[in-house]
C-alpha positions in Angstrom: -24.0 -4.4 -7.4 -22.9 -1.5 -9.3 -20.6 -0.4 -5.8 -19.6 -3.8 -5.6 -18.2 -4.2 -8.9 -16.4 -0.3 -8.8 -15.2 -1.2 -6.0 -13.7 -4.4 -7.1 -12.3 -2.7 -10.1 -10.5 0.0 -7.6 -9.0 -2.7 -5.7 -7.6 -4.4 -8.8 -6.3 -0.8 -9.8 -4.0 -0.4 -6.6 -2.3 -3.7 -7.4 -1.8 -2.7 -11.4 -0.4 0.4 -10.1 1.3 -0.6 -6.8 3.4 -3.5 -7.6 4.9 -1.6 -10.7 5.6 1.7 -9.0 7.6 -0.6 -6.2 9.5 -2.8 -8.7 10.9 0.6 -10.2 11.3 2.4 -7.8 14.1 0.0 -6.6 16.3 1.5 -9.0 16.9 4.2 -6.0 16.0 2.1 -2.6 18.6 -0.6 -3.5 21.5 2.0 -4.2 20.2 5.8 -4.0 24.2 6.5 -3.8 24.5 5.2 -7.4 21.3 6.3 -8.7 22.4 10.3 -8.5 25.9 9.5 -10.0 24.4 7.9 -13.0 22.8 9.6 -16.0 19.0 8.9 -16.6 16.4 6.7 -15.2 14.9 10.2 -13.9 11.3 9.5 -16.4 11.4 5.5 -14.6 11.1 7.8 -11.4 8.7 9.4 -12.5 6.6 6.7 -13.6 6.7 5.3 -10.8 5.6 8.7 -9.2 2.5 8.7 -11.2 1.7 5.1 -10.5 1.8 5.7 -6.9 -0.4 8.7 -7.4 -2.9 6.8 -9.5 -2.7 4.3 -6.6 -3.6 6.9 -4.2 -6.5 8.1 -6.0 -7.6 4.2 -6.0 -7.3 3.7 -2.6 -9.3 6.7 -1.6 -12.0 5.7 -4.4 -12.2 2.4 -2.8 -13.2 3.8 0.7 -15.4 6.3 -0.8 -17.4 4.1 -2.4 -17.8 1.4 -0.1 -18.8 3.7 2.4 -22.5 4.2 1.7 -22.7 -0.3 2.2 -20.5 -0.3 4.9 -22.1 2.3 7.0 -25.7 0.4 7.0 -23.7 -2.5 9.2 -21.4 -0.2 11.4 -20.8 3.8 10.5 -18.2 4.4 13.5 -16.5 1.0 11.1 -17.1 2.5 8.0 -15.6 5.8 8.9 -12.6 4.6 10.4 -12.2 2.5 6.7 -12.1 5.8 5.1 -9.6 7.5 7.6 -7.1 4.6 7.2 -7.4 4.6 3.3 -6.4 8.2 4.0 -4.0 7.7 6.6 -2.3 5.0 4.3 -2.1 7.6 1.4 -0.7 10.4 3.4 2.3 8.1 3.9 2.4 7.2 0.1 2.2 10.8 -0.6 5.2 11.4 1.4 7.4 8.9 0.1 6.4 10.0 -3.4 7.9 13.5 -2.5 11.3 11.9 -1.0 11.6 10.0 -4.1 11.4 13.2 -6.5 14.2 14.7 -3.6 16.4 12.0 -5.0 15.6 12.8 -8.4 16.2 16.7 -7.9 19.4 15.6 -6.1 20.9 13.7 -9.5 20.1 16.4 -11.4 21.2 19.5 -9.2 23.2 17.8 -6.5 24.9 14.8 -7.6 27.6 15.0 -4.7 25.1 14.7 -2.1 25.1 11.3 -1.9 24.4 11.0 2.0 21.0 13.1 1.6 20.4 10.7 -0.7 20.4 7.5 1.2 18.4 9.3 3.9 15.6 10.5 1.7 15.3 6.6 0.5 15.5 5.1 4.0 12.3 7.4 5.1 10.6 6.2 1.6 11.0 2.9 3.2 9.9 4.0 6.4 6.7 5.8 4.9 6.2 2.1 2.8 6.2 0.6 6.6 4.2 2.5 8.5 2.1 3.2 5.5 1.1 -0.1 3.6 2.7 -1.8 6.9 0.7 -1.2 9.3 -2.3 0.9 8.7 -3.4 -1.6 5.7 -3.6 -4.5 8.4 -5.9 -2.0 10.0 -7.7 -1.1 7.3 -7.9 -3.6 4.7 -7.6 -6.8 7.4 -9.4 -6.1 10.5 -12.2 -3.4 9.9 -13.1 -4.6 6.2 -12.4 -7.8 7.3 -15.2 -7.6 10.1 -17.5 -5.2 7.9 -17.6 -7.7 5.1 -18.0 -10.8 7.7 -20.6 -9.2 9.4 -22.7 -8.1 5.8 -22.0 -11.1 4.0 -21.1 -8.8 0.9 -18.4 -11.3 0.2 -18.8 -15.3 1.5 -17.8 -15.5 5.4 -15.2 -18.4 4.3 -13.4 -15.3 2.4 -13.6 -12.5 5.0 -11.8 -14.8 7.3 -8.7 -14.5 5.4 -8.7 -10.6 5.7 -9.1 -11.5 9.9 -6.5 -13.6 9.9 -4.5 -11.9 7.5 -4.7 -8.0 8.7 -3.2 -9.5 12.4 -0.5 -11.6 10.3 0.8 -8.2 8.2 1.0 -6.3 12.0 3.3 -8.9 12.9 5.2 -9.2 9.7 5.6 -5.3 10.1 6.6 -5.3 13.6 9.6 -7.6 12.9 10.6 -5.3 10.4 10.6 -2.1 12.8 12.5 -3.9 15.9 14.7 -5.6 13.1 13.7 -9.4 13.8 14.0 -10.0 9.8 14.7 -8.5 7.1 11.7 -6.7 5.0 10.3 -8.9 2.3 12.4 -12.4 4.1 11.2 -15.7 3.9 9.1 -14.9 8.1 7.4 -11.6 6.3 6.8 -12.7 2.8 5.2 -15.6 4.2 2.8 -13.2 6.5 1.9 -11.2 3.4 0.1 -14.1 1.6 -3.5 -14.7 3.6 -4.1 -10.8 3.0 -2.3 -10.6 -0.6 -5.1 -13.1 -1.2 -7.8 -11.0 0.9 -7.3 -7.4 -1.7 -6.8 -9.4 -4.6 -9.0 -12.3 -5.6 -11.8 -11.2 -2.7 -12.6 -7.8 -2.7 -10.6 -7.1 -6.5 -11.3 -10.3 -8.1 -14.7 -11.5 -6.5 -15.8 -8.1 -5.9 -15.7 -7.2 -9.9 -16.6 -10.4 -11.4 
């Protein structure tokens, strides 16, 4: 129980630091042209920086201490839990450092406006290929079947990371060959079953 509830705690972390760190970091994704010819907004970056980290350190705690329950029900499962948490957080790490380019960029190189866009387009392509596709991995489909199988959580709840891991993919996929635009009515409606899954399952249930 003492797992259960860290790791509930640690799932409820990467939301507290997640959502935050993506709302401001929009100041640069929406307009990174803009953001290196205006003064300021560099410590917002920065928060957001140390969010993400924080987020990283949450995601990896969550894997670590699952592991030792997950591995009685499937270790080749468990392990590949852990190298997708770490997977995922190489690609936040990543995008984190393109970020602070933009930053430097304001502050040494405020002319440079092309480099600019093109270190945010590859944080958004880190956020896709991060979160966007190794999560549905992760979080949906191998916790999802670890957590069915144990019964940690009620069956009637792993469903939704089943169901919802598969519906993320797809959400992502769209994105990549341009079906829709990222965070569209199709793909915000995809996110929902496994928004529900992290949250109020493995966060919320998990803790309490």
């Amino acid at each position: 129980q003492r797992h259960g509830r860290i790791f509930g705690v640690l799932f409820i972390l990467t939301y507290l630091t997640s959502i935050p760190a993506w709302l401001l970091f929009h100041d640069i994704l929406d307009d990174p042209a803009a953001y290196i010819a205006e003064d300021g907004k560099d410590n917002v970056m920065y928060l957001a920086v140390l969010l993400e980290f924080f987020l990283i350190l949450a995601n990896v705690g969550t894997a670590v201490v699952l592991y030792p329950i997950a591995k009685r029900q499937n270790r080749a499962l468990a392990i590949g839990y852990v190298g997708a948490r770490i997977i995922e957080c190489v690609f936040l790490a990543a995008g984190m450092i393109f970020i602070l380019g933009v930053v430097s960029l304001r502050q040494d190189s405020p002319d440079a406006t092309d480099l600019a866009v093109s270190l945010a387009a590859l944080k958004d392509w880190t956020f896709l290929f991060g979160p966007g596709f190794t999560v549905p991995v992760g979080n949906g489909l191998i916790l999802g079947y670890l957590m069915y199988r144990s019964g940690l959580v009620p069956r009637r709840m792993a469903w939704f990371g089943l169901i919802g891991g598969p519906l993320l993919f797809i959400s992502s996929t769209g994105t990549l060959f341009e079906w829709w635009e990222s965070g569209s009515g199709i793909p915000g409606l995809f996110v929902i079953p496994e928004f529900i899954w992290e949250l109020a399952f493995l966060g919320i249930y998990c803790a309490i």
